[in-house]
C-alpha positions as CSV (number, residue, x, y, z in Angstrom):
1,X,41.2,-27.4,54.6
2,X,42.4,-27.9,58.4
3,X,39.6,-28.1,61.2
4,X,41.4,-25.3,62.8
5,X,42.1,-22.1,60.7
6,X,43.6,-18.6,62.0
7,X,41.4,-15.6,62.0
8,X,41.2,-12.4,64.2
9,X,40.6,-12.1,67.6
10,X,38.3,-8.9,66.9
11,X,38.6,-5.5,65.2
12,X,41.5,-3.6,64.9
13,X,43.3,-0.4,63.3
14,X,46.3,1.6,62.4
15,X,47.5,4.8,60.9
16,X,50.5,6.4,59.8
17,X,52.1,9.3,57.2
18,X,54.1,8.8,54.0
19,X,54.8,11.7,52.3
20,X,52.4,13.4,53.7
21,X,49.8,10.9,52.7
22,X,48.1,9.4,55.4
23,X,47.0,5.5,55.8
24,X,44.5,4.3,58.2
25,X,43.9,0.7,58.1
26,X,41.0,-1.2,59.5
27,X,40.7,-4.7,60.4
28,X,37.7,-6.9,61.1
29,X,36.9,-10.4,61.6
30,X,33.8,-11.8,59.0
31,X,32.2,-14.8,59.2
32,X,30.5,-14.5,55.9
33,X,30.9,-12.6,52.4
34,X,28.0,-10.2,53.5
35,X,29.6,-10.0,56.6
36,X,33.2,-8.8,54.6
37,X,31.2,-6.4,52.3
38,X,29.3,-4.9,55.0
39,X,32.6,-3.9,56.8
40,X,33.8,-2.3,53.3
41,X,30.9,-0.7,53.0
42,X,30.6,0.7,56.7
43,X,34.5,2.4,56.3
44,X,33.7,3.9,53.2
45,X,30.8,5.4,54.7
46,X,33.1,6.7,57.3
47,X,35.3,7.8,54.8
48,X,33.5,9.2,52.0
49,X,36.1,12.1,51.5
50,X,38.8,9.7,51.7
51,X,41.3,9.5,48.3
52,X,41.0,5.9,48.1
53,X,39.3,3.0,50.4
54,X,40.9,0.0,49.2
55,X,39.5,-3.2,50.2
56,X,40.6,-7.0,50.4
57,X,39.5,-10.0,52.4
58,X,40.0,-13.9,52.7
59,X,36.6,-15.5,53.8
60,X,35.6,-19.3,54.0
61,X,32.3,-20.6,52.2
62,X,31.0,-23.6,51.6
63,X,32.6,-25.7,48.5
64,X,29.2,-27.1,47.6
65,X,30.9,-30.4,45.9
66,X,31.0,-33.7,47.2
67,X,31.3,-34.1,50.6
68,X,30.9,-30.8,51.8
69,X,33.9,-29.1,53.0
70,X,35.3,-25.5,52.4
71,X,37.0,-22.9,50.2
72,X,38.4,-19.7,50.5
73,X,36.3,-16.2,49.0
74,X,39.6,-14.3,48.1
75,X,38.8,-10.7,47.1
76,X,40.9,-7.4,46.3
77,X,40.3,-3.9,44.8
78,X,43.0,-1.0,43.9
79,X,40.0,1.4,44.4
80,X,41.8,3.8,41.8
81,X,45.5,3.5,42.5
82,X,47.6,2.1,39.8
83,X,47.1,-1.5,39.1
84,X,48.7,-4.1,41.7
85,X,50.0,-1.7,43.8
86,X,47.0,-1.6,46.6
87,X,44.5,-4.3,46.2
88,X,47.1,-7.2,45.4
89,X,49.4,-6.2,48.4
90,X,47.3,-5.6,50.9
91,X,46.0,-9.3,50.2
92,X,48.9,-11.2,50.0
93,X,49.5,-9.8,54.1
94,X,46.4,-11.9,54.9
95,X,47.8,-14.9,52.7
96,X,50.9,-14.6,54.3
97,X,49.4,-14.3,57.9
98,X,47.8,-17.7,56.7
99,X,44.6,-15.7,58.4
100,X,41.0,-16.2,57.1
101,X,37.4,-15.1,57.9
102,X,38.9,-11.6,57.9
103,X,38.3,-8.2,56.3
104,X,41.0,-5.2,55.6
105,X,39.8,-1.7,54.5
106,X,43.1,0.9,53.9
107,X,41.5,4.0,53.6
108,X,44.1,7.0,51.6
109,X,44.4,10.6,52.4
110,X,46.3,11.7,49.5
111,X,49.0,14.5,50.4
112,X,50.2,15.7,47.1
113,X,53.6,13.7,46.5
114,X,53.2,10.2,44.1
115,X,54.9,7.3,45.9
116,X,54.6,5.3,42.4
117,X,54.1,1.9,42.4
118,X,56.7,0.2,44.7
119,X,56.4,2.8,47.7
120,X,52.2,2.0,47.1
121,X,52.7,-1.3,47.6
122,X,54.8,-1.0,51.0
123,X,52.4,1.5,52.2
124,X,49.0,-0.5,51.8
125,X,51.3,-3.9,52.9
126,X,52.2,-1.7,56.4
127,X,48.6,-0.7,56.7
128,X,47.3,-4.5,56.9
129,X,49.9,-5.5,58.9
130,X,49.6,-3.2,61.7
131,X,45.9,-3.1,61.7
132,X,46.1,-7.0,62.0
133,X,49.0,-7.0,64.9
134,X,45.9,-4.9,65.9
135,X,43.4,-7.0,66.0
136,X,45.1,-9.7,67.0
137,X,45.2,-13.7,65.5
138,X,43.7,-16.0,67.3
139,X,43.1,-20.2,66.1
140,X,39.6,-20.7,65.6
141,X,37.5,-24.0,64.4
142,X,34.7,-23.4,61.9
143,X,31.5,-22.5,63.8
144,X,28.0,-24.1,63.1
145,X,24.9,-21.7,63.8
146,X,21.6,-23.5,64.9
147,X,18.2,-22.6,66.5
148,X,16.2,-24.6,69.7
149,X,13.0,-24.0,70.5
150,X,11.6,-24.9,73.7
151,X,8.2,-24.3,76.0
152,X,9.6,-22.8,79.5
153,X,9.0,-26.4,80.8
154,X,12.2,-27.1,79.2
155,X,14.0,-24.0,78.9
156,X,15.7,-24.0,82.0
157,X,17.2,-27.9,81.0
158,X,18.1,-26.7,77.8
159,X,19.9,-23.2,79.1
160,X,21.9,-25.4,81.5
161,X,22.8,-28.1,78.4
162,X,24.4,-25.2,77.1
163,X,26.2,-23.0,79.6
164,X,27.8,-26.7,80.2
165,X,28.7,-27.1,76.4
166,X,31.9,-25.0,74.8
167,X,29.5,-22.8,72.9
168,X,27.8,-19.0,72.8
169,X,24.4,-18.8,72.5
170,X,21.7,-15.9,73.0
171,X,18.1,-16.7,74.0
172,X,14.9,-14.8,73.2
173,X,12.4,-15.6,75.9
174,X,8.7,-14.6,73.9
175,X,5.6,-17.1,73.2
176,X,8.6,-19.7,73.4
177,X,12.1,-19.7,74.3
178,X,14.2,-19.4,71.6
179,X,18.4,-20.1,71.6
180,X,20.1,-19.4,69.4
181,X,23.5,-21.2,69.1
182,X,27.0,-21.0,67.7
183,X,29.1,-24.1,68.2
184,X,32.4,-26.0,66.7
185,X,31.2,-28.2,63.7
186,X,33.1,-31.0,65.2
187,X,30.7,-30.2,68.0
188,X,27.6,-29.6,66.9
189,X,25.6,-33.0,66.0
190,X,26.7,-33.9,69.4
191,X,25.1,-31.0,71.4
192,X,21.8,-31.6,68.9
193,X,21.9,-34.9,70.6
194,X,22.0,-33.8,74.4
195,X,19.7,-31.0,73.8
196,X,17.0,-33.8,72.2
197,X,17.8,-36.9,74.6
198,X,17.2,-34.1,77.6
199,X,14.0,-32.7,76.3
200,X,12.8,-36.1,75.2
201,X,12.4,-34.8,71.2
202,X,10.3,-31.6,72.3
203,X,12.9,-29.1,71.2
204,X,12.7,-27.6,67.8
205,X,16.6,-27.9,66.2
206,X,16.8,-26.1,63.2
């Protein structure tokens, strides 16, 4: 896989009637699998009394095989409509957005007329689509999450290592300071580096 990948720029949503059935799709970046089902989970809690929530997301995870390196977690469900005309559609907007590290939920109101199979499929397509035009697609590089911890003698060296460095971190100030950091791959051995050559090997990286 490229170093740089498209995802979205945040959440995102989207409604409209067919037949008097009404589609609300959701959008959601997700960094993880957890992250992904959590987002399922949190609009079906929403809409319990919904017809159908159907679900489908493209996430990157480690391949675990030589050299490292990632794969994409493809996942659909129907969620009760007919077979292939929900799930399947609704993904292949995400393949053919080329976007990853992103969830879809297209929640159904049914309103008493079928649409078979075919007008399915165009509805649950239109419902990722305009939820993602909602979101937004940014270009993104994969991210790299670490830990330093530092005494206060050196937080204030570290804290200024990274307000420098083209990164987000958030710090936790108790018995130590605590940042926690999320940084470019391509970026983060080199930041380990700085943050260790400035603190002379007292910071904790993990």
């Amino acid at each position: 896989m490229t170093d740089v990948y498209r995802t979205l720029a945040g959440r995102g949503d989207a409604s409209f009637e067919v037949q008097g059935s009404e589609f609300i799709g959701y959008a959601s970046p997700a960094g993880t699998v957890d992250e992904a089902e959590a987002f399922v989970d949190e609009v079906r809690d929403r809409h319990g009394d919904a017809t159908h929530n159907v679900p489908c997301y493209r996430v990157r995870v480690e391949s675990g095989g030589p050299g490292g390196g990632h794969m994409l977690r493809e996942y659909q469900s129907d969620d009760g409509e007919p077979t292939g005309s929900s799930g399947k559609p609704a993904l292949n907007v995400l393949q053919q957005r080329d976007v990853e590290n992103a969830v879809v939920v297209v929640t159904r109101y049914y309103g008493g007329t079928n649409l078979g199979v075919g007008g399915l499929a165009r509805a649950y397509s239109r419902a990722v689509k305009d939820a993602v035009d909602a979101a937004g697609v940014v270009e993104q590089r994969p991210q790299e999450r670490f830990t330093v911890t530092v005494e206060y003698d050196d937080s204030g060296t570290v804290r200024g290592i990274l307000e420098s460095a083209d990164c987000e971190f958030d710090a936790d100030y108790g018995e130590d300071v605590a940042f926690d950091v999320t940084v470019a791959v391509a970026d983060a051995d080199g930041l380990r580096e700085r943050v260790a050559d400035a603190t002379s090997g007292r910071a904790d990286v993990s």
